[in-house]
Backbone as JSON Lines, residues from 0, in Angstrom:
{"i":0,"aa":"X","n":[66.27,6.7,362.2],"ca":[66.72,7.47,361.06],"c":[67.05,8.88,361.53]}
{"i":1,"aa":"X","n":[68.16,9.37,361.44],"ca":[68.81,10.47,361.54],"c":[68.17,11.82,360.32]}
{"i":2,"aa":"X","n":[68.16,11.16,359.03],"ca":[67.82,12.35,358.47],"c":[66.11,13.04,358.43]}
{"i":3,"aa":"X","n":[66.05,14.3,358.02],"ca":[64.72,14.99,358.39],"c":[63.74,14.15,357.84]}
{"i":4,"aa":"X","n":[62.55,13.59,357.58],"ca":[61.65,13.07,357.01],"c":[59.97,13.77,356.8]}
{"i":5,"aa":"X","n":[60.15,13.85,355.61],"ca":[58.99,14.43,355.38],"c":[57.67,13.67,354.95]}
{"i":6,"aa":"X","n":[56.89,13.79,355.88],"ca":[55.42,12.92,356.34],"c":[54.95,12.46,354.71]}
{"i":7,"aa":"X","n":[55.01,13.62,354.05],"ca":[54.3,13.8,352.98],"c":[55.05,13.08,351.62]}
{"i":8,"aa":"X","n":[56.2,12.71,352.08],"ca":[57.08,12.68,350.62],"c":[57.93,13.01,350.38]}
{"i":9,"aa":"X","n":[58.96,12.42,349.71],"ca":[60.01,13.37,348.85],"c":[59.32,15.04,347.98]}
{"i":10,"aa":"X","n":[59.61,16.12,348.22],"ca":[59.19,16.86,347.17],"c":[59.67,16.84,346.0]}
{"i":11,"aa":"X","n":[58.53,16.58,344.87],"ca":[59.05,16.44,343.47],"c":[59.01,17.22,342.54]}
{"i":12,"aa":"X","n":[60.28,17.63,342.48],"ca":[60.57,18.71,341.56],"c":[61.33,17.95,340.34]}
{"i":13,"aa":"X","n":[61.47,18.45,339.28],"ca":[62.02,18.27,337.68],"c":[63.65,17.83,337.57]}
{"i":14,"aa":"X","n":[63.6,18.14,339.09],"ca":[65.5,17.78,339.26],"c":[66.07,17.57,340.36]}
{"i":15,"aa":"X","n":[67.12,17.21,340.76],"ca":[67.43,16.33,341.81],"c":[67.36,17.62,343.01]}
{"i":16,"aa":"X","n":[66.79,17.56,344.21],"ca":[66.91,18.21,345.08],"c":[67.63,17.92,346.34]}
{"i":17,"aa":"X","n":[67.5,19.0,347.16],"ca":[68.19,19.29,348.16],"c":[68.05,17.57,349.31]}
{"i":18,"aa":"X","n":[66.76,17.69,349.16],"ca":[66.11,16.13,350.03],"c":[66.88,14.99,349.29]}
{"i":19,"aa":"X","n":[66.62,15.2,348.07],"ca":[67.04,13.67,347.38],"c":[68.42,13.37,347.85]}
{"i":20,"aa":"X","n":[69.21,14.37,347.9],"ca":[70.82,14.38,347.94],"c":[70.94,13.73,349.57]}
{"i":21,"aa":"X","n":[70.4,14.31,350.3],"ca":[70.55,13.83,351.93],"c":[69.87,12.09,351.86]}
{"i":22,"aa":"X","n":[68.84,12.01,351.37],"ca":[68.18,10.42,350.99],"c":[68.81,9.59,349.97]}
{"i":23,"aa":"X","n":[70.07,10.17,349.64],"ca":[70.28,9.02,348.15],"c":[70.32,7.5,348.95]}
{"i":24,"aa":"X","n":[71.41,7.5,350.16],"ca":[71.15,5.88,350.74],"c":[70.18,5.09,350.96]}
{"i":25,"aa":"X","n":[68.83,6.34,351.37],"ca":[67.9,6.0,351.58],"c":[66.95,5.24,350.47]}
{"i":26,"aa":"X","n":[67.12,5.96,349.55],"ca":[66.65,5.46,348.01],"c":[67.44,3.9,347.47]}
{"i":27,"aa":"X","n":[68.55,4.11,348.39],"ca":[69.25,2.77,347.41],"c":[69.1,1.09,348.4]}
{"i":28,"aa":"X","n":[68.42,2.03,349.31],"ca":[68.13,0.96,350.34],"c":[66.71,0.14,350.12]}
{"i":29,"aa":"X","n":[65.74,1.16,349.7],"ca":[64.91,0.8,349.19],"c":[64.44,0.49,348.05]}
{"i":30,"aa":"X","n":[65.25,0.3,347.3],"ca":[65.47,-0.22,345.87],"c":[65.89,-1.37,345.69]}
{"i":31,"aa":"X","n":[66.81,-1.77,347.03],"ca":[67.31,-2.96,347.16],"c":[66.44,-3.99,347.66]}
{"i":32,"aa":"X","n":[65.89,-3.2,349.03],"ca":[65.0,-4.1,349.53],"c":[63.63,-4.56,348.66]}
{"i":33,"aa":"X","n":[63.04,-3.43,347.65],"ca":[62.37,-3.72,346.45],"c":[62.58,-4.77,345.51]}
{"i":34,"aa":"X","n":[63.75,-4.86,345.4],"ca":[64.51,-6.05,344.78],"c":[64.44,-7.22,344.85]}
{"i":35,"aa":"X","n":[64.71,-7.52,346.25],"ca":[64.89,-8.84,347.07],"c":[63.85,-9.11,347.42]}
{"i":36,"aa":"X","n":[62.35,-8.31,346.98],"ca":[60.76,-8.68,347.28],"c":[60.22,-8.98,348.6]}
{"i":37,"aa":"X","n":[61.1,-7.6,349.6],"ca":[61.29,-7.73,351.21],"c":[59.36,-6.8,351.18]}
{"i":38,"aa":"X","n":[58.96,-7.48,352.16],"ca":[57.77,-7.05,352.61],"c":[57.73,-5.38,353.03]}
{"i":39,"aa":"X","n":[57.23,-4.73,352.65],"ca":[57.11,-3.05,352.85],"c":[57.47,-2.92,354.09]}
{"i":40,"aa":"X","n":[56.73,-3.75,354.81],"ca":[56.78,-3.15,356.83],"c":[58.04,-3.45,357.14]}
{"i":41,"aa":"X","n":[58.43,-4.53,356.7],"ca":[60.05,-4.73,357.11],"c":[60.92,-3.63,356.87]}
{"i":42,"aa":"X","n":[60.76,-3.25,355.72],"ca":[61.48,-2.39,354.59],"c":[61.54,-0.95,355.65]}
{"i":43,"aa":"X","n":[60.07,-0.47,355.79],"ca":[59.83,1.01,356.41],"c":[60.53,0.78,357.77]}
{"i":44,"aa":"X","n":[60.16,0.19,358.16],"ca":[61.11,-0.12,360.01],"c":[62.09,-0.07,359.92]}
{"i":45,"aa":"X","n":[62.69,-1.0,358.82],"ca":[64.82,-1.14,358.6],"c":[64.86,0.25,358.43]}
{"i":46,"aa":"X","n":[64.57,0.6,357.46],"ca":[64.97,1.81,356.56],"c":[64.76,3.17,357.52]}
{"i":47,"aa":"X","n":[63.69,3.23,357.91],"ca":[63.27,4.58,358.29],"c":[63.15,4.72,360.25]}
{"i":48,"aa":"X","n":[62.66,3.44,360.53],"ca":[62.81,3.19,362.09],"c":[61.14,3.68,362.76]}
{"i":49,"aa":"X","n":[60.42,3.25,361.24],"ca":[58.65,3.09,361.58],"c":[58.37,2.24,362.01]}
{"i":50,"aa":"X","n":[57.17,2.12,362.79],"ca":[56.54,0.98,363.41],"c":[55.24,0.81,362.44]}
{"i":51,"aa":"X","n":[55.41,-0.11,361.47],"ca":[54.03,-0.11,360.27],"c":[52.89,-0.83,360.79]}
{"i":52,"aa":"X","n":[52.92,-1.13,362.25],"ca":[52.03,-1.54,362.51],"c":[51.41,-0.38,363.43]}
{"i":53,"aa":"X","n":[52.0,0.02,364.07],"ca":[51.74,1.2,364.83],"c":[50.68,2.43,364.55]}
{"i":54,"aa":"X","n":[51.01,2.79,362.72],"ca":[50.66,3.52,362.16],"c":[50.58,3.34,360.83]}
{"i":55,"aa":"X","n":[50.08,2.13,360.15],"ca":[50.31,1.54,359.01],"c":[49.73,2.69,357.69]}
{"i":56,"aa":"X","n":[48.84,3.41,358.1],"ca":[48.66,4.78,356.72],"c":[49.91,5.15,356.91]}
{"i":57,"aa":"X","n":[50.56,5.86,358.06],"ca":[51.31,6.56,357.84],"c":[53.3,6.14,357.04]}
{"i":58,"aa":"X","n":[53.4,4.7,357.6],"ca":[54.27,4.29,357.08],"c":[54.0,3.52,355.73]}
{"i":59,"aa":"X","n":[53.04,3.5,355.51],"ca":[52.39,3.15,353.67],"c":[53.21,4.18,352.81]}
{"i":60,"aa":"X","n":[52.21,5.0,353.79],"ca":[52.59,6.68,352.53],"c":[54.33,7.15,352.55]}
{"i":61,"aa":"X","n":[54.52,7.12,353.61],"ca":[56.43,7.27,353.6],"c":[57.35,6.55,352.52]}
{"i":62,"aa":"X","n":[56.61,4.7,352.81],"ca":[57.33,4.05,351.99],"c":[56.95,4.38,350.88]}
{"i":63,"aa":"X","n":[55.85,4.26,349.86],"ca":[55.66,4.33,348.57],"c":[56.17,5.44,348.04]}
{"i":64,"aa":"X","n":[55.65,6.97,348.54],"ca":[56.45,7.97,348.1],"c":[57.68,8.14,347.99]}
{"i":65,"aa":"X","n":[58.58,7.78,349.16],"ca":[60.17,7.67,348.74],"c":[60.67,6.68,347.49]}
{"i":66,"aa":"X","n":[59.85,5.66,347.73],"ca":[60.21,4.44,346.89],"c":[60.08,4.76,345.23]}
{"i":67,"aa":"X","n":[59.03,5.43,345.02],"ca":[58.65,6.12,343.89],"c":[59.93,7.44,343.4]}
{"i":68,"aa":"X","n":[60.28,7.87,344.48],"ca":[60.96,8.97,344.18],"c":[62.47,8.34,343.83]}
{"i":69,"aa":"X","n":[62.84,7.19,344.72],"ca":[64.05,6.35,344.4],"c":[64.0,5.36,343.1]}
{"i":70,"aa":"X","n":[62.47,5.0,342.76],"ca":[62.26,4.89,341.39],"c":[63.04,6.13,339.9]}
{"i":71,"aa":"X","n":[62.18,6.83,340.45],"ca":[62.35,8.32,339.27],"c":[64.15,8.98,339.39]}
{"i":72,"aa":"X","n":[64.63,8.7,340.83],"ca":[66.18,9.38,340.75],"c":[67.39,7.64,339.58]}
{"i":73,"aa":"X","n":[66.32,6.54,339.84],"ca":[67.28,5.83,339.0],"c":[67.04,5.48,337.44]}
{"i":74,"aa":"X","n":[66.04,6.2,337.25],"ca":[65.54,6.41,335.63],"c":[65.64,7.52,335.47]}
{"i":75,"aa":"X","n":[65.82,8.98,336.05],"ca":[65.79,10.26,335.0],"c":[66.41,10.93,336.13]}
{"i":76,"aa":"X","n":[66.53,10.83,337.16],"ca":[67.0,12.12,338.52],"c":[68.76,11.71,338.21]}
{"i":77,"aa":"X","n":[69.26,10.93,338.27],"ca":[70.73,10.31,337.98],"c":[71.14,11.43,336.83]}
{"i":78,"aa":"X","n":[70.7,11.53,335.92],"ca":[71.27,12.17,334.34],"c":[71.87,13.37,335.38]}
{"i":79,"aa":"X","n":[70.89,14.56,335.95],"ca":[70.99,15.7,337.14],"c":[72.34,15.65,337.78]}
{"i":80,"aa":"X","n":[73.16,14.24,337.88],"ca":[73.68,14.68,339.08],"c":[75.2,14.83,337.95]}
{"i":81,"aa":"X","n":[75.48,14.0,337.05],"ca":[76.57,14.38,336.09],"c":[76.92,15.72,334.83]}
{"i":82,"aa":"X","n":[75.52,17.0,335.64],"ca":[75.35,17.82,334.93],"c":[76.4,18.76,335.31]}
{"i":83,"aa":"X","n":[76.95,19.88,335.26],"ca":[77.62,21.2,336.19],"c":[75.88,21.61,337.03]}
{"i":84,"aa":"X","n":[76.7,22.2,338.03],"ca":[75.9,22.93,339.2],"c":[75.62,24.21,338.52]}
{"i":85,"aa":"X","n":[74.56,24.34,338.57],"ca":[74.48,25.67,338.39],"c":[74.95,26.67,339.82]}
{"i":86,"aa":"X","n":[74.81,27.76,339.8],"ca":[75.14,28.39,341.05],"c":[74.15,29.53,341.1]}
């Protein structure tokens, strides 16, 4: 995975951020693979290029938090992006 990744999570703020925008594929990848009822470790390795066995807390916490956050951008973060920009 090319883009920055943060250990901890998407940061969740009230509206679509700077992270979410660089992760949207990332979110839709894992929404998909959520979908198709693909096993997490598969999911974190495709997606992110973790070894969940390697470090299975650490790719737990990657996956669920993004997954959650790709949850919340396709129920309420989406409305955000058909708004005007503020500047």
């Amino acid at each position: 995975m090319s883009k920055p990744l943060r250990e901890d999570g998407p940061p969740l703020t009230e509206r679509v951020n700077d992270y979410d925008e660089v992760h949207f594929v990332t979110y839709l990848r894992l929404l998909d693979a959520d979908a198709d009822g693909a096993d997490w470790r598969e999911a974190v390795e495709i997606i992110f290029g973790i070894d969940a066995d390697a470090d299975p807390v650490r790719a737990k916490r990657i996956h669920d938090t993004h997954l959650a956050r790709a949850r919340w951008m396709s129920k309420v973060g989406y409305r955000h992006l058909l708004e005007p920009r503020m500047q």
